[in-house]
C-alpha positions as CSV (number, residue, x, y, z in Angstrom):
1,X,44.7,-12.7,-126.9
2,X,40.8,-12.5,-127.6
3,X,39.0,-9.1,-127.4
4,X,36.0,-9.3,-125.6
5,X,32.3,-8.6,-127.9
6,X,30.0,-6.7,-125.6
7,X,26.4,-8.1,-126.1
8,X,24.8,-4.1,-124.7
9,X,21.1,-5.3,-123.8
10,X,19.1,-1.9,-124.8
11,X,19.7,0.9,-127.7
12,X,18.2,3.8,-126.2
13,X,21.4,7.0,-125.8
14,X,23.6,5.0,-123.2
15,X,23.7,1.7,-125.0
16,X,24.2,3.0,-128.6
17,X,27.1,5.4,-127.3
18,X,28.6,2.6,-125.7
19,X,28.5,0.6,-128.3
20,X,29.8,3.0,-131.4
21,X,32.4,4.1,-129.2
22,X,33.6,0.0,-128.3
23,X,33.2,-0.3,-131.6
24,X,35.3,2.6,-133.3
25,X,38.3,0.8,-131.4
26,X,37.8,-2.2,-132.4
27,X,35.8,-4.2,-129.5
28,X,32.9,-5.7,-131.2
29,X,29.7,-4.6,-130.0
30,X,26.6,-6.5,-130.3
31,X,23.1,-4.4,-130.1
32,X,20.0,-5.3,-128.7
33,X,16.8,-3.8,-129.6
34,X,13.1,-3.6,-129.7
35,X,10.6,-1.9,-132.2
36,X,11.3,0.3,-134.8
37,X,15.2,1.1,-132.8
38,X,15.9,-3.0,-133.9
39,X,14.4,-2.2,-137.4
40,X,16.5,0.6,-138.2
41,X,20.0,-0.7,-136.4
42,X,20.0,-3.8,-138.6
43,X,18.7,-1.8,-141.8
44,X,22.0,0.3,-141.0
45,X,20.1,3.1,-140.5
46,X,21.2,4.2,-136.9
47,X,22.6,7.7,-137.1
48,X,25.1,9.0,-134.2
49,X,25.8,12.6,-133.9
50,X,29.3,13.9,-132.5
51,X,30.3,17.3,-132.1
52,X,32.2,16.8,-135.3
53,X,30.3,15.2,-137.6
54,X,27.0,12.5,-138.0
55,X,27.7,9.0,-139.1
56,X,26.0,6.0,-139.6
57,X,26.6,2.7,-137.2
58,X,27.0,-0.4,-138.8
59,X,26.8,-3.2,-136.0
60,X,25.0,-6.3,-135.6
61,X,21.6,-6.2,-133.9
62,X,19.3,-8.9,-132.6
63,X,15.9,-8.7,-130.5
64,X,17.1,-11.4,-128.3
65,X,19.5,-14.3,-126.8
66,X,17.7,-16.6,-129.2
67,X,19.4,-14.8,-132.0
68,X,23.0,-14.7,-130.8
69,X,25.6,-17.7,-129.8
70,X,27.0,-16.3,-127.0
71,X,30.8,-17.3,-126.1
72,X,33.0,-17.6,-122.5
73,X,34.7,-14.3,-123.7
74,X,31.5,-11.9,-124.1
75,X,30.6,-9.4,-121.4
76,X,27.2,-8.5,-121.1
77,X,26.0,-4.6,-121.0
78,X,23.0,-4.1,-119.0
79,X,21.9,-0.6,-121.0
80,X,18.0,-0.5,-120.6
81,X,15.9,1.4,-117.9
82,X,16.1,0.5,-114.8
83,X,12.5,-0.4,-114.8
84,X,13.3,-2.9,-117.5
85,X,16.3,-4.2,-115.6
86,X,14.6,-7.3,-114.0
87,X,12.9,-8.6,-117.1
88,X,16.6,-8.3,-119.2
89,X,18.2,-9.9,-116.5
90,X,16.2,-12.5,-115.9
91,X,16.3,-13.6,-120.1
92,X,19.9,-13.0,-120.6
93,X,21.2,-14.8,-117.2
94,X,19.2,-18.0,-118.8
95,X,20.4,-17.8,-122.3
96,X,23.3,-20.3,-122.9
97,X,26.7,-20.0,-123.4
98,X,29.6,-21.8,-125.3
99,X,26.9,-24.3,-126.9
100,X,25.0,-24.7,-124.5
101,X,28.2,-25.8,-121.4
102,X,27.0,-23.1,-119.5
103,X,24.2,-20.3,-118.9
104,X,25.2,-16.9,-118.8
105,X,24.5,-15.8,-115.5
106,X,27.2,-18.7,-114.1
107,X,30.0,-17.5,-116.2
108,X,29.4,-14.0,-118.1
109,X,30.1,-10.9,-116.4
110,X,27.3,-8.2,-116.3
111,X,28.0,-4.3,-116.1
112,X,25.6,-2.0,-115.1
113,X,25.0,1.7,-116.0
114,X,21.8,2.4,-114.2
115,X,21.2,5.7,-112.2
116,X,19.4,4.2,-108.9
117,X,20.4,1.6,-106.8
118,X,18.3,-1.3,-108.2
119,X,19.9,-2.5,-111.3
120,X,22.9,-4.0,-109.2
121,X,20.8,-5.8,-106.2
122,X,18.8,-7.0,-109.2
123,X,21.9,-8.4,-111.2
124,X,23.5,-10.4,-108.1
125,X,20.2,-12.2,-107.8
126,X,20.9,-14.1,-111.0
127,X,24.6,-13.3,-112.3
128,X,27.7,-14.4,-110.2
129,X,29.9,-11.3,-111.3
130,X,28.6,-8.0,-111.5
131,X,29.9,-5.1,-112.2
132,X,28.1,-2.2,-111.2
133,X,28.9,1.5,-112.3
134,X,28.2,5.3,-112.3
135,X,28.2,6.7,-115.5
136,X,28.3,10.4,-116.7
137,X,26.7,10.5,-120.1
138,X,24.9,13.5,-121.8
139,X,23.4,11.4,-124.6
140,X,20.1,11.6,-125.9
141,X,17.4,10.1,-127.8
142,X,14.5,11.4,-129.0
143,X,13.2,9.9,-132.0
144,X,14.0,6.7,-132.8
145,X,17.8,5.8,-135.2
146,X,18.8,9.3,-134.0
147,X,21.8,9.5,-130.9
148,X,23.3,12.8,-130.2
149,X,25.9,12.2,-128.0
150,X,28.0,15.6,-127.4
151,X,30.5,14.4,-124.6
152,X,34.3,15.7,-125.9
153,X,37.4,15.1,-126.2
154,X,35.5,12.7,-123.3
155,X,32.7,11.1,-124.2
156,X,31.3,10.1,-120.8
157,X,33.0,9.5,-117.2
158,X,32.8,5.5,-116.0
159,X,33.1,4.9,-112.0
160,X,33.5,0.9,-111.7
161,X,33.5,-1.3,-109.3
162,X,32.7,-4.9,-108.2
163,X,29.4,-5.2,-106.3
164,X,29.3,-6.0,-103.4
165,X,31.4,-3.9,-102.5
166,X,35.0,-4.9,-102.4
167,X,38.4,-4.7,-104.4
168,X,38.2,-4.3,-108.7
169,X,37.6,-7.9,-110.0
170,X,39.7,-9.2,-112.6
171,X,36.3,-8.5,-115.2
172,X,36.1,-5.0,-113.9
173,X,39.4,-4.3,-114.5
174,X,39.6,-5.4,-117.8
175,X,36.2,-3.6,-119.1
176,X,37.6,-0.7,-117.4
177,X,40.7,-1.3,-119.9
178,X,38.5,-1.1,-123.0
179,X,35.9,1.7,-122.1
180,X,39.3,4.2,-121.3
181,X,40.6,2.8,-125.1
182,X,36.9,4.0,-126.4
183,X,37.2,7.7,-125.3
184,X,35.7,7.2,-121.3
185,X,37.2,8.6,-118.5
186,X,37.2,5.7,-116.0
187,X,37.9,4.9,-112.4
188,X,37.8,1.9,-110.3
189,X,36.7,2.3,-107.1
190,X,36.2,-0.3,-104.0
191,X,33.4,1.2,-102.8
192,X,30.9,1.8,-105.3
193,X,27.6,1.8,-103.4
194,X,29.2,5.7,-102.2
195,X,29.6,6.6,-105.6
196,X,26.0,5.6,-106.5
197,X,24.5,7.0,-103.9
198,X,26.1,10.6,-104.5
199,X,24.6,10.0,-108.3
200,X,21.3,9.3,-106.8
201,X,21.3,12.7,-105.1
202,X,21.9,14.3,-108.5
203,X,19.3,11.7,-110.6
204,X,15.9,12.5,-108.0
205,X,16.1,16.1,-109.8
206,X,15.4,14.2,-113.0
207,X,12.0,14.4,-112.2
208,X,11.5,18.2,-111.6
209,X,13.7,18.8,-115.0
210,X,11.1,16.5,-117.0
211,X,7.7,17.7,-115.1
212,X,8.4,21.9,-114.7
213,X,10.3,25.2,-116.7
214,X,13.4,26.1,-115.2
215,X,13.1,28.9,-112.4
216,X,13.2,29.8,-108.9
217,X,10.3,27.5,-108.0
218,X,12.2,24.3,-109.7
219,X,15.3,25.3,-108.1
220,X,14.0,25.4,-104.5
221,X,12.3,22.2,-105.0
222,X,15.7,20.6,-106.1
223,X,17.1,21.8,-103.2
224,X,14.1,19.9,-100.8
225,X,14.0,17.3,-103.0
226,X,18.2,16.5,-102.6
227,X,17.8,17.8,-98.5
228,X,15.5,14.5,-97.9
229,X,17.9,12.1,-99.9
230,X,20.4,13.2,-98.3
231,X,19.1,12.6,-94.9
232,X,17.6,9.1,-95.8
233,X,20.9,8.1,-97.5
234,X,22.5,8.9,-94.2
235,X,20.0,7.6,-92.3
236,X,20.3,3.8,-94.5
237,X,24.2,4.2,-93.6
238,X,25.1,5.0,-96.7
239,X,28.4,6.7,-97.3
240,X,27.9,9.1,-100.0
241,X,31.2,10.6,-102.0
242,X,32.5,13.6,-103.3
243,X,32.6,13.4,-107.6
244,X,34.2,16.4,-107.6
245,X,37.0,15.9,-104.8
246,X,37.6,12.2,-104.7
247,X,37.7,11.2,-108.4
248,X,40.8,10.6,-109.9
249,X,39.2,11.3,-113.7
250,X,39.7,14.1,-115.6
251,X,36.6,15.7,-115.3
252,X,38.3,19.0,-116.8
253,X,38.3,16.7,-120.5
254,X,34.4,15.9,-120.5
255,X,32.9,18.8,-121.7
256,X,29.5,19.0,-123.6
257,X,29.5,20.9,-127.1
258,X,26.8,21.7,-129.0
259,X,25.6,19.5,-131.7
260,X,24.4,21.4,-134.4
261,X,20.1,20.3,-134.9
262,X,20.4,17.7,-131.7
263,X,20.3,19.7,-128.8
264,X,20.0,18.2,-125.6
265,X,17.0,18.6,-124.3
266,X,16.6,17.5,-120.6
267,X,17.8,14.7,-118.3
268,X,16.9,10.6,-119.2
269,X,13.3,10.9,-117.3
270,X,12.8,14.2,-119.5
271,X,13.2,12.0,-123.0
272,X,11.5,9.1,-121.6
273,X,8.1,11.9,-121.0
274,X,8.6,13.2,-124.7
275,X,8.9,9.5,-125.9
276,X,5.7,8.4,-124.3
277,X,7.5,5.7,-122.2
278,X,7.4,4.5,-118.7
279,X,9.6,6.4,-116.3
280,X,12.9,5.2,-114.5
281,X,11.8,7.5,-111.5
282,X,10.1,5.0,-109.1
283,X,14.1,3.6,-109.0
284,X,15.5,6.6,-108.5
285,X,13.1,9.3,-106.2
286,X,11.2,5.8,-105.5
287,X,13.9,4.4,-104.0
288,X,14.6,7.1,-101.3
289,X,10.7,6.6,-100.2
290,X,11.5,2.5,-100.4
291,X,14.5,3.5,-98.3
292,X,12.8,5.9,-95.6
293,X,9.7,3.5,-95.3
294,X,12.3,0.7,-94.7
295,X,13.3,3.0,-92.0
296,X,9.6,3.4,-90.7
297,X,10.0,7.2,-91.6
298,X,8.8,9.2,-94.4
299,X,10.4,11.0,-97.6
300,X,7.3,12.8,-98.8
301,X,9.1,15.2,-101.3
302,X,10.4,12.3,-103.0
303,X,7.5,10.3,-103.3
304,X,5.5,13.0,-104.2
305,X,7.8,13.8,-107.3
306,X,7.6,10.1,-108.4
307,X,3.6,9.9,-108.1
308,X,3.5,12.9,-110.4
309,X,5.7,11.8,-112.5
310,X,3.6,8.4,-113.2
311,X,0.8,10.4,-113.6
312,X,2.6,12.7,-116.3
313,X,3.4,9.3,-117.8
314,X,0.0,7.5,-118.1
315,X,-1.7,11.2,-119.1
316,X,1.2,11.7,-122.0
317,X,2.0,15.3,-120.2
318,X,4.4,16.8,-122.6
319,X,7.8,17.5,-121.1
320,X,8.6,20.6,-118.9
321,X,4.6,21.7,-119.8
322,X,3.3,21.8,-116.3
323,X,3.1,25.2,-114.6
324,X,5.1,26.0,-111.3
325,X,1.3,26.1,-109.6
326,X,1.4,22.2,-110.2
327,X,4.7,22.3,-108.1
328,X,3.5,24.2,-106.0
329,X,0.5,22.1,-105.1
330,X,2.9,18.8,-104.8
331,X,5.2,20.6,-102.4
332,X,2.1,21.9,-100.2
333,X,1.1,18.1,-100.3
334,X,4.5,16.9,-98.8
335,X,5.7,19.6,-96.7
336,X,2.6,21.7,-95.4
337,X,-0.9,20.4,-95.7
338,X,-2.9,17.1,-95.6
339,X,-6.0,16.4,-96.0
340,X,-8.4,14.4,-93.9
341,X,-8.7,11.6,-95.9
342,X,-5.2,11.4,-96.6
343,X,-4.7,11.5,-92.9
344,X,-7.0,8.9,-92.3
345,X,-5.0,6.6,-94.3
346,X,-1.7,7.2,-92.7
347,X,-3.5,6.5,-89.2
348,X,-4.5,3.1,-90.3
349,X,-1.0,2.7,-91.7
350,X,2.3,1.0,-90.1
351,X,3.6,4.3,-89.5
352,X,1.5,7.0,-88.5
353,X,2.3,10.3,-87.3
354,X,1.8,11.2,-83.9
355,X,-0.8,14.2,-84.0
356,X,-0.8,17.2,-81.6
357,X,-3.9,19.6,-80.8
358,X,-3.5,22.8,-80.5
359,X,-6.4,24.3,-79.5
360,X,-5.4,28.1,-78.7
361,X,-7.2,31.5,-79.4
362,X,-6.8,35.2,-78.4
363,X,-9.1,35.3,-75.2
364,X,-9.9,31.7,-75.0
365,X,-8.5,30.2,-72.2
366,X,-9.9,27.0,-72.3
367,X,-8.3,25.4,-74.8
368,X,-7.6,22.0,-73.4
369,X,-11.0,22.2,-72.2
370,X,-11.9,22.1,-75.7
371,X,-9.7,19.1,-76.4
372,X,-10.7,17.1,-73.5
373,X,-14.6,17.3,-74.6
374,X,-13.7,15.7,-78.4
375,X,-10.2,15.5,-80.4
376,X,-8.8,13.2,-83.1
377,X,-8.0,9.6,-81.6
378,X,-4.4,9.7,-80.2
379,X,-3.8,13.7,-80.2
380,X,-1.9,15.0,-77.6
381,X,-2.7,18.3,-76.5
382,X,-0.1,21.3,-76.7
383,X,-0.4,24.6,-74.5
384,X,0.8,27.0,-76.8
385,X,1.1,29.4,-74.0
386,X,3.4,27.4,-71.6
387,X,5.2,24.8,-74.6
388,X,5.1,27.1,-77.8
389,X,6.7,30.2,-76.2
390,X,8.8,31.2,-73.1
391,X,7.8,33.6,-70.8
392,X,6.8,37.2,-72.4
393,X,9.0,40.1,-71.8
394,X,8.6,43.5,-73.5
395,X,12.2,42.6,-75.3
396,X,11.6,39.6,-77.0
397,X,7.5,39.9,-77.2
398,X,4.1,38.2,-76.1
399,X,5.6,34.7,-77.0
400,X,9.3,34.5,-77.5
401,X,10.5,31.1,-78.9
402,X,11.1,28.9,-76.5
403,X,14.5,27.3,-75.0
404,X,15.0,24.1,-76.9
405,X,15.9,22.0,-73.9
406,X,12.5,23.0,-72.5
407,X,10.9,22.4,-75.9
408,X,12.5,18.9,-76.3
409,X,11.1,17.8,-72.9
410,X,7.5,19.2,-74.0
411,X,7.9,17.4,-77.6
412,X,9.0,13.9,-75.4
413,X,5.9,14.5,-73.3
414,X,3.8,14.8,-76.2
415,X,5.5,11.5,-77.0
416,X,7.6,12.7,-80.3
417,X,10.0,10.1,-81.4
418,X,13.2,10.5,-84.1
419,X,11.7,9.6,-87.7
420,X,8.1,10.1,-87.0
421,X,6.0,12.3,-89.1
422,X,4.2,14.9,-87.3
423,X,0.7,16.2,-87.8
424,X,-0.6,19.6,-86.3
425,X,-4.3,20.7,-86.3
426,X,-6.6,23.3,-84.4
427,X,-10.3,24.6,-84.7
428,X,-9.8,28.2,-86.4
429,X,-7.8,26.9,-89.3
430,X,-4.5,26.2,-88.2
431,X,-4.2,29.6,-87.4
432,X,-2.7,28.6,-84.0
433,X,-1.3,25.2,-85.1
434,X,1.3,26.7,-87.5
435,X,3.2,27.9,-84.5
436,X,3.4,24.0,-83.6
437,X,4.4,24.0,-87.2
438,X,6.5,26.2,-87.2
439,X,8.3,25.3,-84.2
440,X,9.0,22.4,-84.7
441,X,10.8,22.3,-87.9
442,X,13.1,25.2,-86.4
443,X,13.8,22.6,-84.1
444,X,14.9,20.0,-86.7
445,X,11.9,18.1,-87.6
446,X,11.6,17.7,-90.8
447,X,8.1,16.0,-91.6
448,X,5.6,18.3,-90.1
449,X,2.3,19.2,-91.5
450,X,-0.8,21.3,-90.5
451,X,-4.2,19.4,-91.1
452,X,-5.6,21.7,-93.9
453,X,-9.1,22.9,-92.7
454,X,-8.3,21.5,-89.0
455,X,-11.2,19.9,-86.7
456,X,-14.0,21.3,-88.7
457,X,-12.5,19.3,-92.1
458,X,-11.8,16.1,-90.3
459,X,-15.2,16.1,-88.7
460,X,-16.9,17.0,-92.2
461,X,-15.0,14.3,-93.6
462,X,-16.6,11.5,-90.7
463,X,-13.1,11.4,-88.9
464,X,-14.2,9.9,-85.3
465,X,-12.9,11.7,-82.1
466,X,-12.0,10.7,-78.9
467,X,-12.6,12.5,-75.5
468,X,-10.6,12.7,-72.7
469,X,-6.7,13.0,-72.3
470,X,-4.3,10.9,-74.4
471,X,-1.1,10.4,-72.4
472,X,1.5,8.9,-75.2
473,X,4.9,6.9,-73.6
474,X,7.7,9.0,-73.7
475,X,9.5,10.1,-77.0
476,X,13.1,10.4,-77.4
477,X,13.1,13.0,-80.2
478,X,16.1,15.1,-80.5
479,X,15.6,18.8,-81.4
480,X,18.3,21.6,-81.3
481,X,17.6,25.2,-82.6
482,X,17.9,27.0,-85.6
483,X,17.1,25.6,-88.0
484,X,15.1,27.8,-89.2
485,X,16.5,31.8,-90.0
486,X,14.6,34.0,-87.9
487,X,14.8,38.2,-88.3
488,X,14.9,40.5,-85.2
489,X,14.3,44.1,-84.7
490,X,16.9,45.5,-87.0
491,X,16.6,42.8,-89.8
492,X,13.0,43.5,-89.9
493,X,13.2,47.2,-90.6
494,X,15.8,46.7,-93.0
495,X,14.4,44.3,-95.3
496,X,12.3,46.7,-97.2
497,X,14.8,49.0,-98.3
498,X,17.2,45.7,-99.1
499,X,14.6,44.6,-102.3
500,X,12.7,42.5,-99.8
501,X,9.4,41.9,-98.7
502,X,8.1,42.6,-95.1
503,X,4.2,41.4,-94.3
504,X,2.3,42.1,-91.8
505,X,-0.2,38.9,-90.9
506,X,-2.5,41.1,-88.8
507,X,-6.2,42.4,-88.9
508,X,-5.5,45.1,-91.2
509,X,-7.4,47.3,-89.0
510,X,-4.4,47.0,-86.2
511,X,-2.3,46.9,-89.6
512,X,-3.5,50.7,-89.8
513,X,-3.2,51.8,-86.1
514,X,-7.2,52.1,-86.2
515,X,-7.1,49.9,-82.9
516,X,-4.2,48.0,-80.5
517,X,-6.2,45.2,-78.5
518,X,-3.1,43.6,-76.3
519,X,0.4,46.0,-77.5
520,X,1.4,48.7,-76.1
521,X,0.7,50.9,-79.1
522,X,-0.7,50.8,-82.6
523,X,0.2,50.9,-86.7
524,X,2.8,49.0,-88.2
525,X,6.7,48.7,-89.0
526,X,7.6,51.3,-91.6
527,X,7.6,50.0,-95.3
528,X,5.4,46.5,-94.1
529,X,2.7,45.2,-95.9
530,X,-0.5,44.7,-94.9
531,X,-1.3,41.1,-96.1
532,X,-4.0,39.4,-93.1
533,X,-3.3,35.5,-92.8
534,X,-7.2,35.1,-92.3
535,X,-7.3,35.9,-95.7
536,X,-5.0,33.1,-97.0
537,X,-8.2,30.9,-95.7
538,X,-11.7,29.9,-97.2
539,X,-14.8,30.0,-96.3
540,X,-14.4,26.3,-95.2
541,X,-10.9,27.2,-93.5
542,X,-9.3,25.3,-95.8
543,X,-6.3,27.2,-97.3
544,X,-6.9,29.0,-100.6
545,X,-5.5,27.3,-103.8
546,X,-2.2,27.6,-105.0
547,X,-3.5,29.9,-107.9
548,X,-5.1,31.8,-105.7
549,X,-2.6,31.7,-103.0
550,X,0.3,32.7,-105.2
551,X,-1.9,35.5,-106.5
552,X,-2.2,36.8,-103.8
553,X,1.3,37.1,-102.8
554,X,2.5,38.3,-105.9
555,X,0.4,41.3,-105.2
556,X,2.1,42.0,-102.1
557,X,5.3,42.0,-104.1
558,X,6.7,38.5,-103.1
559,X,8.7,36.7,-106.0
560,X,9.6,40.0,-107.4
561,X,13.1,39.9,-108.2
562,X,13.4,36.9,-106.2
563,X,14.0,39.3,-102.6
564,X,13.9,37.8,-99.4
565,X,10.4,37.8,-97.6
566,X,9.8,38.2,-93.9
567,X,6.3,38.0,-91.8
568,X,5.4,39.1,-88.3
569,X,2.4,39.6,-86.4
570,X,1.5,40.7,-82.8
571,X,3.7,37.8,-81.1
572,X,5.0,36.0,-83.8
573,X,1.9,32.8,-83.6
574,X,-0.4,33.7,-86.6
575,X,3.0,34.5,-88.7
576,X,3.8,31.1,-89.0
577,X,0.5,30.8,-90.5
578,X,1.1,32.8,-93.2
579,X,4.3,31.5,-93.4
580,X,2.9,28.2,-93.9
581,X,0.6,29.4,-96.9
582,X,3.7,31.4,-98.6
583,X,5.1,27.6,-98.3
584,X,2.5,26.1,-99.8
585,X,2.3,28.2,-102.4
586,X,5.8,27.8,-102.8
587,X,8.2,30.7,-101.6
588,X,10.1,30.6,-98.3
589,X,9.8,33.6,-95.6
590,X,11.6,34.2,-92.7
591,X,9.7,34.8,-89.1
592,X,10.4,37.7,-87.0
593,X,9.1,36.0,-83.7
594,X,9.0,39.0,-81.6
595,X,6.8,40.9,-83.8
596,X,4.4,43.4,-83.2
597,X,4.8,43.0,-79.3
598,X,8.1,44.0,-78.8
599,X,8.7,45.9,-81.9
600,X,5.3,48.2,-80.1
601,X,6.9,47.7,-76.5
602,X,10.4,49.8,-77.8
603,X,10.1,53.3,-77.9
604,X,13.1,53.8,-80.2
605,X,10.9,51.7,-82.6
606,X,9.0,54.0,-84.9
607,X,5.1,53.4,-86.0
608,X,3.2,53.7,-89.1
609,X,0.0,54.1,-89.7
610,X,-2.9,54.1,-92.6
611,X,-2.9,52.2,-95.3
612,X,0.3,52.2,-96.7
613,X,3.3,50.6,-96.0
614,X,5.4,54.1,-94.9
């Protein structure tokens, strides 16, 4: 019987592993290899570090298919980059085989290790069989004829199948033979495009591994960042499957051990930063926003993290260098704020969010008058009064949340459909559009932002307006409640003593009982701190920088131990302001919608007053 010689098409960790470990059982392995890596593999100077013990590889290298014969037995190893997927292929499926009878792609199979879901779509263009797989490999590479690969008594974990998807072919079943024979836990599964999408939910934190430190800040950005792949995943109609409950591998056996001097250092994006090379993560967060724009929706967290990441790339950012500020400012981009010009871009665009005004202030009762004399083209106004709130009653406050039936009727009228991306805006700087904000995503919208510096910022950036009333066709967005976690009374006053943080986004003069323009009395809930939203604005009423922002909070105590934070105000509107800066400056908080109002309108409720919290 002949025994297979894998041609593996790239040396970087996957494709040396792969080939020592084919190779220490005896299935010939071919390398190939660029630069100083194909210098130093056919000098024999390729070391491989194990958890017990270094050796030196011996195999056959070449730079091309214009140095190798290939035969009707080899299988060919796609081990590069995803990026470089499409250049490898498109070489390799030409190259001939057996003399010339054939060319590869006709009769050769092809097996894929890419994260993403590219490499596979890629390799069915030109080869006939494909097999596509998910692989589980902690191997690095660093500096060039150095592998550490510290996988054991498993060295990696192989899920296989045919793609498209469909029953094991007879190619996937035999390489499936020979990587379990070289030390790989393997699996062949009929429906691989589940198994890859559930490693792309784990691959699109590769990029917030190879940009930030580890830390709170990271780890509630990996959590947005896998949220919105999720939901786009699901939304494509992708299936996506349980590694831990629906393998069949023994996952107990692959354990990573520390190899003494090569320690690994971060995920596959984080070596490709500290290597100075392109990044694989327009394939891997880059396909989520490819997927959601296919979708005519948006998955800013995702392409945000793979915009920064390019940039890290072409400005040689060492790895894990950038401070959580830079995060920080990323996540404000996506999930809070845009700018006008930004804005004005997405108008113009094939998708472009609907945009709702929300002119509303303390004693101004003419708000839609306001819109109706000049707003931004297509706006819709919203009367936070009657759309933003129910009915006030002295339980539940000035403006208690509203029903969600009656909101989803409101957001319809105002012309909201599933998928869209939302943009809120005002004139006092988004002090009442963060309720809209706010609202919304407690409703289940996920792509809502607040038009950083509002009306005055769009008209200082030329944006034209419109006068008039814009009456959109119907929506048929579907909101249900919660969402969101909200606090009530008792919550509220216990979050102090539990290690949290309780801010007050008043005036501090009503902060201090000095006056009580609208509640029934004055001062503050016991252990609250004063911290005015106002504040979190410049002179421009833009919001302050992230520096500056997070400054600020840290002050107040929040991100201290990592406690909870909640926020109120008089009715629970310019909370969600401040809310909306402790976002964009990278910490969650937790609104207490009745507030002031009906914390004031309880007589069992105790008041503070002065300066300090008790």
């Amino acid at each position: 019987m002949t025994v297979p010689r894998y041609v593996i098409i790239g040396a970087g960790a996957a494709g040396v592993t792969l080939a020592a470990e084919l190779s220490r059982v005896g299935r010939p392995a071919v390398l190939v290899a660029r630069g100083r890596q194909l210098e130093l593999a056919r000098a024999g100077k390729l070391r491989y570090f194990r958890p017990d013990g270094a050796r030196t590889l011996d195999l056959p290298a070449v730079g091309g298919p214009a140095e190798i014969a290939l035969e009707a037995d080899d299988v060919l190893v796609l081990a590069t980059k995803t990026q470089q997927a499409e250049e490898a292929l498109a070489e390799w499926a030409r190259a001939p085989v057996a003399g010339g009878r054939w060319r590869a792609g006709e009769v050769l199979p092809v097996l894929t290790v890419q994260n993403g879901l590219e490499a596979e779509r890629a390799a069915l263009r030109r080869f006939s069989t494909v097999v596509g797989s998910v692989l589980w490999v902690p191997s690095t590479y660093v500096a060039d004829g150095e592998i550490a690969s510290p996988g054991a008594p498993v060295v990696g974990v192989f899920w296989l199948g045919s793609h498209p998807d469909g029953p094991a072919s007879d190619a996937a079943r035999a390489i499936a033979a020979d990587l379990a024979a070289a030390g790989f836990e393997t699996q062949l599964v009929a429906d691989l495009s589940r198994w890859k999408a559930a490693k792309l939910l784990a691959s699109v934190t590769f990029a917030l591994d190879a940009l930030y430190p580890a830390g709170p800040e990271r780890d509630r950005a990996a959590a947005l960042v896998v949220a919105e792949a999720r939901a786009v995943l699901t939304a494509a109609g992708f299936g996506i499957a349980d590694l831990a409950t629906e393998s069949t591998a023994r996952l107990d056996d692959f354990v990573i051990h520390p190899v003494e001097g090569r320690e690994r250092p971060g995920s596959s994006t984080w070596q490709s930063l500290a290597r100075a090379r392109d990044a694989e993560t327009d394939f891997l967060n880059g396909e989520i926003a490819l997927l959601a724009r296919q979708l005519g929706r948006r998955a800013p967290v995702n392409a945000g993290l793979a915009a920064r990441v390019q940039r890290a790339v072409a400005e040689r950012t060492a790895p894990g260098s950038l401070p959580v500020d830079d995060l920080a400012e990323v996540l404000a981009a996506a999930t809070v704020l845009v700018d006008p010009r930004t804005l004005r871009a997405e108008l113009a665009g094939s998708r472009p969010p609907a945009l709702l005004d929300v002119r509303w202030a303390l004693g101004d009762p003419d708000g839609e008058k306001h819109y109706l004399d000049g707003h931004l083209p297509g706006a819709v106004y919203v009367d936070l009064e009657t759309e933003l709130a129910a009915p006030a009653s002295a339980a539940q406050g000035r403006h208690p949340l509203p029903e969600p039936a009656d909101l989803q009727r409101a957001a319809r009228r105002w012309g909201l459909r599933t998928g869209q991306p939302v943009v809120v805006y005002d004139a006092v700087g988004g002090l009442s559009a963060a309720r809209a904000w706010w609202l919304l995503r407690w409703a289940g919208v996920g792509d809502v932002r607040i038009l950083d510096g509002g009306l005055a910022a769009w008209n200082a950036a030329g944006g034209p307006l419109a006068t008039g009333a814009h009456r959109p066709d119907e929506g048929d967005i579907e909101l249900s409640a919660g969402q969101l976690p909200v606090l009530d009374a008792d919550s509220a006053a216990a979050l102090p003593g539990a290690g949290g943080v309780l801010l007050d986004a008043r005036a501090a003069e009503r902060y201090r009982g000095e006056v009580e323009p609208v509640d029934p009395r004055a001062g503050h809930i016991p252990g609250a701190r004063s911290l005015p939203t106002a504040e979190n604005l410049g002179p421009d009423g833009r919001f302050l920088p992230v520096e500056r922002l997070r400054a600020r909070f840290a002050a107040a105590g929040v991100g201290a131990g990592g406690g909870p934070v909640g926020v109120y105000c008089g009715s629970g509107v310019t909370a969600a302001h401040e809310i909306a800066a402790l976002a964009a400056a990278g910490f969650d908080a937790t609104l207490f919608p009745g507030s002031w109002s009906a914390w004031s309108a309880d007589p069992a409720r105790p008041a503070a007053t002065g300066p300090e919290p008790s």
